[in-house]
DRENLUMMAR-160830 format. One line per field, with one value per residue (C-alpha): residue number from 1; x, y, z. Coordinates in Angstrom, 1 decimal, m for minus. Each point is the difference from the previous one (the first is absolute). Layout:
N
pos	c(NUM; ...)
x	c(X; ...)
y	c(Y; ...)
z	c(Z; ...)
//
This chain:
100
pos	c(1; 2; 3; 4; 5; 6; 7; 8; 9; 10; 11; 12; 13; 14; 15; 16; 17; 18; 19; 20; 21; 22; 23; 24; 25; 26; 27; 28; 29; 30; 31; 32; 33; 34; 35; 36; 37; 38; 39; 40; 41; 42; 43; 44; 45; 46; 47; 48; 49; 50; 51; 52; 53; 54; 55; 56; 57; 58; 59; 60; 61; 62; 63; 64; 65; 66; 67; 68; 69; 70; 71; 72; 73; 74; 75; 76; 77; 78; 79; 80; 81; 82; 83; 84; 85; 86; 87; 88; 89; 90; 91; 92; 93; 94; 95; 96; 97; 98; 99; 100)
x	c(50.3; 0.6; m3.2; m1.1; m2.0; 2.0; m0.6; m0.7; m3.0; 1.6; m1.8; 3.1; 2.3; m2.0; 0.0; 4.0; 0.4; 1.2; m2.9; m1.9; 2.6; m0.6; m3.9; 0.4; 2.4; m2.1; m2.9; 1.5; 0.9; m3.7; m2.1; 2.7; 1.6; m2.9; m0.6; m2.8; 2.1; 2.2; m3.2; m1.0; 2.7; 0.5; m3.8; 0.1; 2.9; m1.5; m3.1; 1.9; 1.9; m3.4; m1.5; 3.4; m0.5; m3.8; 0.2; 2.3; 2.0; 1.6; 3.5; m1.5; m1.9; 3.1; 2.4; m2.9; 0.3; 3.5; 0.2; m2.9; 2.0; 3.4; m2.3; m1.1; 3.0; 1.5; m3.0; 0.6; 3.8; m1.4; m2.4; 3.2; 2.3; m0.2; m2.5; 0.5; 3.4; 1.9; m1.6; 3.0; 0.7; 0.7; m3.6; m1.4; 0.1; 0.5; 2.7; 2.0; m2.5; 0.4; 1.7; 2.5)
y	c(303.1; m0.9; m1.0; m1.6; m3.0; m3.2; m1.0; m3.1; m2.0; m2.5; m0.3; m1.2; 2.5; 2.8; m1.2; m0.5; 3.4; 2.9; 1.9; m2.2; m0.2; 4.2; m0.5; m2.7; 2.6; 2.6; m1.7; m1.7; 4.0; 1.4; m3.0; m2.3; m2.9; m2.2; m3.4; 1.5; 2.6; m2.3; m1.7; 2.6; 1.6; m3.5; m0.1; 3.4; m0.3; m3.6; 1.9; 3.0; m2.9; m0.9; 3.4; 1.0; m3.7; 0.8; 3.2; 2.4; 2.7; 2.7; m1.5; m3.3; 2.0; 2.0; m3.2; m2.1; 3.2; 0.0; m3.8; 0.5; 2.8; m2.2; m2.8; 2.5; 1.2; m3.7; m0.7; 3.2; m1.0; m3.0; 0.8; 1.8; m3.1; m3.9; m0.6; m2.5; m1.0; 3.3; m0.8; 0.1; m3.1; 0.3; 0.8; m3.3; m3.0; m2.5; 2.2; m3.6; m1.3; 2.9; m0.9; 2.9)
z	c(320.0; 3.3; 1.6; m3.7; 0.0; m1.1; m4.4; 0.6; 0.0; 2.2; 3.2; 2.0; m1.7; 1.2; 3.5; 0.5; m1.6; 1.4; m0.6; 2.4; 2.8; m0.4; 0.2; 3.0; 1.6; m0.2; 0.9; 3.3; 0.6; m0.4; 1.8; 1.7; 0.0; m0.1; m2.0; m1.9; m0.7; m1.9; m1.3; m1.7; m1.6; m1.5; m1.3; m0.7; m2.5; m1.9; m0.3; m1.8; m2.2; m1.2; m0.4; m2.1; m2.1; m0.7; m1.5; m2.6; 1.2; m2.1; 0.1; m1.4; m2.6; m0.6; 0.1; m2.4; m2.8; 0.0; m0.8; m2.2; m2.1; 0.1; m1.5; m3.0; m0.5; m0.6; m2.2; m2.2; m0.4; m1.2; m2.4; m2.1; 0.9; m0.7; 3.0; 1.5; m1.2; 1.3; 3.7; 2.7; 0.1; 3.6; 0.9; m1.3; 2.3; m2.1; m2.0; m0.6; m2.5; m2.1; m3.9; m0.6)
//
């Protein structure tokens, strides 16, 4: 949405967003245009970065079991297939050493 919080993990991201020229804007609005002001919106937002880093949310939870189910699915596909040999050969990085 709008006034959603950045998906990034990167500290310096999240503070040239847009998102945090919306927080600094409003913030400059309720209390002033004051240094600390600025200070804190800025420590404010790192500290948030953190919080988001250290802990699991339901959209990483949800992302993590849609990877995970992705992954058993290949894993399936292989079991009736020539695993490894059928891999997509685009997926493996060192695709050039395979013998065709």
């Amino acid at each position: 949405g709008e006034n959603e919080f950045p998906k990034t993990h990167d500290k310096k991201e999240v503070l040239a967003s847009k998102f945090a020229e919306d927080f600094k804007a409003y913030a400059k609005k309720e209390v002033g245009d004051y240094k600390y002001v600025k200070n804190g919106v800025k420590s404010s937002l790192k500290k948030l970065v953190d919080f988001h880093t250290e802990n699991y949310f339901k959209d990483d939870i949800d992302l993590f079991e849609e990877f995970l189910e992705e992954k058993l699915e290949e894993l399936n596909d292989y079991r009736g297939t020539r695993f490894p040999l059928d891999a997509k050969a685009d997926d493996i990085p060192e695709r050039d050493l395979i013998v065709k």
